[in-house]
C-alpha positions in Angstrom: -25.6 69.9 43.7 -28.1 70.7 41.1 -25.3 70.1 38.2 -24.4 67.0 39.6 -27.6 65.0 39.8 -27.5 62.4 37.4 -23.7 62.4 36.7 -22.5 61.6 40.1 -23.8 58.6 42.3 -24.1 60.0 45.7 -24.0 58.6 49.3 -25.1 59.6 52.4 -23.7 58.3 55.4 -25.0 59.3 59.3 -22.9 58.5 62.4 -26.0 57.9 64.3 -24.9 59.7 67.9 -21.8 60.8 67.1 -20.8 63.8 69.0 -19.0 66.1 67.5 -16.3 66.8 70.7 -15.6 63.6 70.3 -15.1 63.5 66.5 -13.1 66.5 66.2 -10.7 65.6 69.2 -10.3 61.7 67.6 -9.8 63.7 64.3 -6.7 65.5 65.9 -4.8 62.8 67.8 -4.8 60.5 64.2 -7.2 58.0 65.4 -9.5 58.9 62.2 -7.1 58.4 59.6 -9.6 57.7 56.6 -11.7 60.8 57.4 -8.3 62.9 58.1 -7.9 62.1 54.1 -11.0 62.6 53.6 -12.5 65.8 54.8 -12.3 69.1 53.5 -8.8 70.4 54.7 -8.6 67.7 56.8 -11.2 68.4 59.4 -15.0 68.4 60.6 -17.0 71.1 60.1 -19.7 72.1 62.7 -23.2 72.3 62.4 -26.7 72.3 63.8 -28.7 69.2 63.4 -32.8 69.8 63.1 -33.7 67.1 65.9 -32.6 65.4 69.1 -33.2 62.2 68.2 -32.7 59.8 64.9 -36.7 59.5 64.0 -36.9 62.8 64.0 -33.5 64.0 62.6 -33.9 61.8 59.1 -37.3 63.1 58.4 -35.6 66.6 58.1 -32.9 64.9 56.1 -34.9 63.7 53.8 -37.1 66.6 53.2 -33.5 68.2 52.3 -33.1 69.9 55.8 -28.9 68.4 56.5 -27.5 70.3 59.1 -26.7 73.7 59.8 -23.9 75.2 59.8 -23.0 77.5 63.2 -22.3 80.7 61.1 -25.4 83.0 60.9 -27.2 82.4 57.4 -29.5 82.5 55.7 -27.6 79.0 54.1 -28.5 77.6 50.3 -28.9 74.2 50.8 -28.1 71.4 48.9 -31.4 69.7 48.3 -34.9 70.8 49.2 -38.5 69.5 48.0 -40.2 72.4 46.3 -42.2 74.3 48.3 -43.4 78.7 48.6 -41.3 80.8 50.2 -38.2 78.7 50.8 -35.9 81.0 51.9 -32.4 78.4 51.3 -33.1 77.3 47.8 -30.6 78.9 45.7 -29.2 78.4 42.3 -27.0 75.6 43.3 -30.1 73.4 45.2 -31.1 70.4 43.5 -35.1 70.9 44.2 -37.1 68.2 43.3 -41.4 68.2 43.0 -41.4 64.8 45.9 -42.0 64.9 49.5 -39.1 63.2 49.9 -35.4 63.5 48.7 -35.3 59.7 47.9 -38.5 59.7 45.8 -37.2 62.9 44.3 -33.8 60.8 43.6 -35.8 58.1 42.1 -37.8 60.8 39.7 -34.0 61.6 38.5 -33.2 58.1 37.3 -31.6 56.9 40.4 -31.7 53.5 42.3 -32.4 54.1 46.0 -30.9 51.9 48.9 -31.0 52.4 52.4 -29.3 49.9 54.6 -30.7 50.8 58.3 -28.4 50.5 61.6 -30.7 51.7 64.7 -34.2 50.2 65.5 -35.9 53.5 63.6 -34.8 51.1 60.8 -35.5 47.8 61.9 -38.6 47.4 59.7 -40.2 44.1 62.7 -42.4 47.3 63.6 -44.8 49.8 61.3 -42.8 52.6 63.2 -39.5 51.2 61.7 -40.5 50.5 58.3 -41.4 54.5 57.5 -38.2 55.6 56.7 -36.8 52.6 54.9 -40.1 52.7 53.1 -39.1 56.3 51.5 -36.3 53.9 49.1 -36.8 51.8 46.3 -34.9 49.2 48.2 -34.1 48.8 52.4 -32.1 46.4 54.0 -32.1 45.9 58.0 -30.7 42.9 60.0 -29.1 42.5 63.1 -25.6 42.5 61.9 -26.2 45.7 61.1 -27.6 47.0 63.9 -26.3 48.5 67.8 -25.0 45.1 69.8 -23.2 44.0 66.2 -19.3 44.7 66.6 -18.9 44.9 62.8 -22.1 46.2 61.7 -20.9 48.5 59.3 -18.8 45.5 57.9 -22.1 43.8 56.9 -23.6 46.7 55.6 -20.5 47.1 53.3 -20.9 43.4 52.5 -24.9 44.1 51.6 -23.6 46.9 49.1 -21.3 45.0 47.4 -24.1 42.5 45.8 -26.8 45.3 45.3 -23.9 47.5 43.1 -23.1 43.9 41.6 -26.3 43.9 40.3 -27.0 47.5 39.2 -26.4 48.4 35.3 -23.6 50.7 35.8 -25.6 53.3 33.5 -27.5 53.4 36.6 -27.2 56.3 39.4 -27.5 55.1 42.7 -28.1 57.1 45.5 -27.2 54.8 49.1 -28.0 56.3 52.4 -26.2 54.1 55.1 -27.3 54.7 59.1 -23.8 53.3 60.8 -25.2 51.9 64.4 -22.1 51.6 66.4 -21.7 55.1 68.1 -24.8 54.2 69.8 -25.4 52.9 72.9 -24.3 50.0 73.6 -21.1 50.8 72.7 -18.6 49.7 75.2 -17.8 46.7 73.6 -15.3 48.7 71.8 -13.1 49.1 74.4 -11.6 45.9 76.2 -12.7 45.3 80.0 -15.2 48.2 79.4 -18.3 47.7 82.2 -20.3 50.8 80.8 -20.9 52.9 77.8 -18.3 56.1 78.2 -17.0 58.6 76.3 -14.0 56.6 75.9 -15.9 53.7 74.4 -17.8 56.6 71.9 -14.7 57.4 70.4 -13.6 53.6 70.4 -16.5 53.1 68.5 -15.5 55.9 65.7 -12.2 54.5 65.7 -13.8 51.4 64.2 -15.7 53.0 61.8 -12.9 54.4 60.7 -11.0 51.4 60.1 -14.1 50.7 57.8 -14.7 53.9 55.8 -11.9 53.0 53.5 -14.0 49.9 52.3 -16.8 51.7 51.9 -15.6 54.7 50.1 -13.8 52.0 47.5 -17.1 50.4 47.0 -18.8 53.3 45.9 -16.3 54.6 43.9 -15.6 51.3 42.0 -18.8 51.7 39.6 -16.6 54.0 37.3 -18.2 57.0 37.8 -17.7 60.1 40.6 -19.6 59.6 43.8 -20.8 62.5 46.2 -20.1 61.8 49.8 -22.1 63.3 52.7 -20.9 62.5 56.0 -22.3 63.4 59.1 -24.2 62.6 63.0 -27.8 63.2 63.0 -27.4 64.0 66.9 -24.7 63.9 69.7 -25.7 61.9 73.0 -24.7 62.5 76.4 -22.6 60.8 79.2 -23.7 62.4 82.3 -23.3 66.0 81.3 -25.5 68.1 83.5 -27.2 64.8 84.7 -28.3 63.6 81.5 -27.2 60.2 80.0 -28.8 59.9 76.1 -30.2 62.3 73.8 -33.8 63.7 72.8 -32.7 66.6 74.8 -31.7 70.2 74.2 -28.2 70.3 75.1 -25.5 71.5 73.4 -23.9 68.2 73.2 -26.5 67.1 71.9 -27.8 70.2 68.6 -23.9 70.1 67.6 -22.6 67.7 65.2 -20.0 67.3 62.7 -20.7 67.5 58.8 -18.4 66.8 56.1 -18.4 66.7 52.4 -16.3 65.6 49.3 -16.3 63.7 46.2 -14.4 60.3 45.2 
């Protein structure tokens, strides 16, 4: 990653929720065909997210903590704000002297966007304006956000006129938090009464379907973009009586991570 600051735009995308069962399971019966082309040899890796829950989750992310993967480490990272004794810095770590991996990004020459999804980014509260307040420019509304069928869609549609108006000399670093594998989600599936398993992967099949934009997007600025893809935190359906997240369950810590260049 160090080599590549400054040559490659970059963007990071979250599948808020998505579990990775789920993922890797729609990833094998072709119902993911843009990340089947995608991904690394085709398939998800699995990891260890930091947190639970999104707040929590994309404060680690942005202090350069992505997730973990399974295999015992110690792991270099990718990024990581400078700081004694980091054990997962290595020679390949892009370390930057910022809190933050956006302000670091920024201290690079970059243009920082973040177009929220989930209420942690719906900025109508202080709580929801601290982690769109870590980029140089944030963009929330509720076509973007967890009851919009094509949120995603809008968010794509928002990109479009920020790049149109970004001096292709420019880096650009754009985070995108996809809502729609959260709850609600069942109005994925036809005649769906609740919010199922079924109606999770429903919900990635969608975002599949809008990847493909997306990925153009980024990559029509004429210079190579970094993609990575991943959930900040799976959710639960009744396993073992819970029905959410913010708990320690397996279903919850594991989550799928991929990443690739365009």
């Amino acid at each position: 990653m160090r080599e590549l600051i400054g040559r490659h735009d970059l963007l990071f995308v979250t599948l808020d929720t998505l579990r990775y069962d789920v993922a890797v399971a729609e990833l094998a019966a072709g119902r993911t065909p843009t990340l089947a082309r995608h991904l690394p040899g085709g398939r998800w890796e699995r990891r260890h997210t930091p947190a639970s829950f999104t707040y929590a989750a994309h404060h680690a992310f942005f202090a350069g903590f992505l997730p973990t993967p399974v295999t015992p480490g110690p792991h270099e990272r990718l990024f990581a704000a400078r700081f004694g004794g980091s054990e997962t810095s290595g020679p390949s770590t892009f370390v930057f002297d910022a809190p933050d991996l956006p302000t670091g990004l920024a201290a690079a020459g970059y243009h920082t966007v973040c177009l929220g999804g989930v209420g942690f980014f719906n900025p109508a509260t202080p709580l929801g304006r601290v982690l769109p307040g870590l980029f140089a420019e944030s963009h929330w509304e509720r076509e973007f956000g967890v009851t919009a069928p094509d949120g995603l869609g809008a968010q794509i549609a928002r990109l479009a006129t920020i790049i149109d108006g970004l001096p292709p000399a420019r880096p650009l670093f754009t985070f995108v938090n996809v809502a729609a594998l959260h709850q609600p989600n069942k109005h994925y599936l036809p005649a769906a009464i609740d919010d199922t398993l079924a109606s999770h992967a429903a919900a990635l099949a969608y975002v599949d379907s809008r990847l493909g934009d997306l990925f153009a997007l980024v990559s029509s600025r004429g210079r190579p973009c970094q993609v990575i893809i991943c959930s900040d935190h799976g959710t639960l359906y009744g396993e073992d009586g819970h029905v959410g997240h913010r708990v320690a369950h397996e279903a919850v810590w594991t989550v799928p991570y991929g990443s690739f260049a365009l």
